[in-house]
N, C-alpha and C positions, 0 to 999 in steps of 0.2 A: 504494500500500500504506500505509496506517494504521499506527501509532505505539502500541505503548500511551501508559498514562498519565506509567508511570515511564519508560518511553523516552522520551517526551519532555519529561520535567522533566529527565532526565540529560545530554543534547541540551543543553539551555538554563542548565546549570551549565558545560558544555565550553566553547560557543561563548563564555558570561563570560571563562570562564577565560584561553579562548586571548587574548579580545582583551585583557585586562588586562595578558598578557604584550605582544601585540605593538601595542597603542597606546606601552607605556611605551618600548620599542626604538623605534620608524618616527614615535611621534609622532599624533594622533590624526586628523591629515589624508593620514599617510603610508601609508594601506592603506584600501581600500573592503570593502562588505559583501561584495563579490563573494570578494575575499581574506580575508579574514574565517572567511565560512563556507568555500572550499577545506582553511583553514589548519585546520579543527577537522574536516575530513571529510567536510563535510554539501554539499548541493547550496543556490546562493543564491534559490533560490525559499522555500525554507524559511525567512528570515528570518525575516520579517513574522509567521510563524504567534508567534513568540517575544518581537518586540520589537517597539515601536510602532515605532520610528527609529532612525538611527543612535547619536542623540542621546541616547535612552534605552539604549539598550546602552553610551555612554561614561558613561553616569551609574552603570548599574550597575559595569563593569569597574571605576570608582574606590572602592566599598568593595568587594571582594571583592579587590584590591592592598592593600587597608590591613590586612582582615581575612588576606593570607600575609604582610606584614611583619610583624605584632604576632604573627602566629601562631610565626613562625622566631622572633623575639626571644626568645620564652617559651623555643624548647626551649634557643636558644644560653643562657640563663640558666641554663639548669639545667645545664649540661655545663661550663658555666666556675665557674673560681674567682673572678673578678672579680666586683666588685656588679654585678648590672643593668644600672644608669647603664653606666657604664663598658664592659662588655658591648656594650652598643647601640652606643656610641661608636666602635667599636672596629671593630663591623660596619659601621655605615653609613660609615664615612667609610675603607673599607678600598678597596683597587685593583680587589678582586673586587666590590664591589659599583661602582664606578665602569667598570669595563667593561664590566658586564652590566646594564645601567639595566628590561631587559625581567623580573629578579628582582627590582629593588630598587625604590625609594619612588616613589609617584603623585608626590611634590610636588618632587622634582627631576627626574622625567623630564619629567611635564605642565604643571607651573607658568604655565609664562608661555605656554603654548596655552591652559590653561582660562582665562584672562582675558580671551581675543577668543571664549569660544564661548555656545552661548545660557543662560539662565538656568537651564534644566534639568541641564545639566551644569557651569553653576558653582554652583548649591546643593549638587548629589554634589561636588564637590571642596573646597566649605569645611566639610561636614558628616565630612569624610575629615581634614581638616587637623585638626577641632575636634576626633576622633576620635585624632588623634596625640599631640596635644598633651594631650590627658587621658591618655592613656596615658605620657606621659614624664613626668607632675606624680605620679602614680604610683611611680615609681621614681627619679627625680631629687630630690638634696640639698635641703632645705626647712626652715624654721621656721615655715612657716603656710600654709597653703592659699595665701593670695595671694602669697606670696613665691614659690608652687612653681606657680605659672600663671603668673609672669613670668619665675622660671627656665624654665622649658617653651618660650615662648613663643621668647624670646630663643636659644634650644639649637637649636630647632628652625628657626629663621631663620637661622641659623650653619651648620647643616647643610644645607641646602637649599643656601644659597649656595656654602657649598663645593664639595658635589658637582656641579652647574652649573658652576662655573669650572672644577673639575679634567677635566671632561667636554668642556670646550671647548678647553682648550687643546694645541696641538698638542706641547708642549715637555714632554716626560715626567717630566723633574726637576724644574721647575715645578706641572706639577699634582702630583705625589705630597707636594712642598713645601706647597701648598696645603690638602694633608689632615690633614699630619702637625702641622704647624701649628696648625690649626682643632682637632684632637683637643688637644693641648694645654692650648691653653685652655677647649674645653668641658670637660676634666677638674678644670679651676680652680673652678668651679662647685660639683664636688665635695667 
């Protein structure tokens, strides 16, 4: 049975969807297309009609994670009192977003995998990173464009790191130390 048109572009925004959630959980060697396509509904013969590769579908899933992080940032901005900056800081480096790595940022769930994978999916994840970090030069403390590309730059290196460590470690007062910390000083920034 045949698909319309819009069924299956609608198909092929799910299947993104899902694996951006479940690469950033399991990790991007941690689930096959076969899981994949189960986890969104669809049968795995249907893949291919959608994506050339695996490879090409981690490349997409890494802007479409960056375009729901910046997306949530916006509305959390708008509901809070706190600046933006701050805002951000607040969410990314919170225990909710350290336990749930499957909502939160391509570059501390997939970091240090996108660096062993092929060139197609390390240009979707530095074009995601460049994408970050235009968006926190955006809303981060600055006296000049390039002062606020190296705040950015710097913030977002701090934060990657952070949530990485507090992710990894098994000592809960530890990592929470590691957050509350890091927030800290990316607020100095401020």
């Amino acid at each position: 049975m045949r698909v319309s048109r819009e069924q299956a572009a609608e198909n092929r925004k799910k299947i993104i969807a899902v694996a951006a959630k479940l690469f950033r959980e399991k990790g991007f060697d941690g689930i096959g297309v076969a899981g994949l396509m189960k986890a969104a509904g669809l049968t795995h013969g249907g893949f291919y009609g959608h994506f050339d590769s695996k490879e090409d579908l981690m490349a997409q899933a890494c802007d479409h994670a960056v375009d729901e992080l910046l997306q949530a940032g916006e509305l959390r901005s708008k509901e809070s009192n706190d600046t933006p900056y701050v805002t951000f800081l607040k969410n990314y480096l919170s225990v909710g977003h350290r336990d749930h790595p499957g909502a939160g940022c391509l570059m501390a769930a997939l970091g240090t995998e996108a660096s062993r994978k092929n060139q197609t999916v390390r240009s979707a994840f530095t074009q995601s990173a460049k994408r970050l970090a235009a968006a926190l030069m955006e809303i981060i403390p600055a006296t000049n464009k390039k002062k606020a590309r190296e705040n950015a730059l710097v913030t977002l290196a701090m934060l990657v790191g952070a949530q990485t460590i507090a992710r990894a470690l098994d000592d809960e007062e530890v990592s929470q130390e590691v957050l509350t910390l890091v927030l800290k000083k990316a607020k100095e920034i401020a």
